[in-house]
C-alpha positions as CSV (number, residue, x, y, z in Angstrom):
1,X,-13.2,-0.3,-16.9
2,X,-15.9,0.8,-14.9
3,X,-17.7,-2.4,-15.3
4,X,-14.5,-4.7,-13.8
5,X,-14.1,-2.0,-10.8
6,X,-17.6,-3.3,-10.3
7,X,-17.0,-7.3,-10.7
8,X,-19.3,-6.9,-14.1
9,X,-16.4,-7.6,-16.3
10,X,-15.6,-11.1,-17.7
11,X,-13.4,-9.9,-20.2
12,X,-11.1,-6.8,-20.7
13,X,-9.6,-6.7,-24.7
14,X,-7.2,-3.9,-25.8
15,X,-5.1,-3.9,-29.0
16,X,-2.0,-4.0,-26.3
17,X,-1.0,-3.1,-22.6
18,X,0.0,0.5,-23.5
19,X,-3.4,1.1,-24.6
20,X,-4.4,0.6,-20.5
21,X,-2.4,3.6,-19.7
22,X,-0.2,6.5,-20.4
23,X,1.8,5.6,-17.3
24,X,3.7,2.9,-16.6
25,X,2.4,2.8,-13.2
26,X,-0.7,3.2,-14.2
27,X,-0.7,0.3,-16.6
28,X,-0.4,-1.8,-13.3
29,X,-2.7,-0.1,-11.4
30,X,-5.3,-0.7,-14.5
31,X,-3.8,-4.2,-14.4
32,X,-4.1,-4.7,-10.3
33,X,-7.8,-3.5,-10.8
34,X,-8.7,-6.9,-13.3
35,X,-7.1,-9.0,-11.6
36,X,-8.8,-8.2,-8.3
37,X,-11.7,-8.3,-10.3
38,X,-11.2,-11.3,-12.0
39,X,-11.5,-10.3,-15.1
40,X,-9.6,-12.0,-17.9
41,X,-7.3,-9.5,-20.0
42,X,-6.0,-9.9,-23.9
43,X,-3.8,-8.0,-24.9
44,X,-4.1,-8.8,-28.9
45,X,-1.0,-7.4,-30.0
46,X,1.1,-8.4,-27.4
47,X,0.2,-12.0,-27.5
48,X,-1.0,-12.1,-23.8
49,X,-4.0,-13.6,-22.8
50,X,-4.3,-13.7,-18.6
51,X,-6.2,-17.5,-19.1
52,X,-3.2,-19.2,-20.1
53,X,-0.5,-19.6,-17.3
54,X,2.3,-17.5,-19.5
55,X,-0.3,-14.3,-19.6
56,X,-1.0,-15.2,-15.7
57,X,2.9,-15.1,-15.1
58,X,3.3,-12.0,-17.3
59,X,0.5,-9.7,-16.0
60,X,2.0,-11.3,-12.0
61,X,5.4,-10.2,-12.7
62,X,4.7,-6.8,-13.7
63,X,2.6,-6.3,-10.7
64,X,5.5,-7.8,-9.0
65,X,4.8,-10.8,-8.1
66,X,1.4,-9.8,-6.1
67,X,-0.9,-12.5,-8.7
């Protein structure tokens, strides 16, 4: 994490989103923080991978629609 709140990150991969945080608002700050970054996330588990247009969407609408 410390290398995407730098811009150093290409790629962020965690066996699923509740492995970001132990807080639900947390998890979107985490999630906030890559995609300002752009940094791509893959959640393995979860199926969601933020360089196809259905991770995009997902990963958007939990930040409420700020993506």
């Amino acid at each position: 994490m410390r290398l995407a709140r730098r811009g150093a990150a290409d790629l962020v991969v965690v066996a699923s989103l509740d492995m970001l945080s132990d807080t639900d608002a947390g998890m979107v700050a985490v999630l906030g923080l890559l995609v300002r970054s752009g940094a791509r996330l893959w959640a393995v588990a979860d199926g969601i991978d933020t360089a196809d247009p259905i991770g995009r969407a997902l990963v958007s609408s939990l930040l409420g629609g700020a993506v």
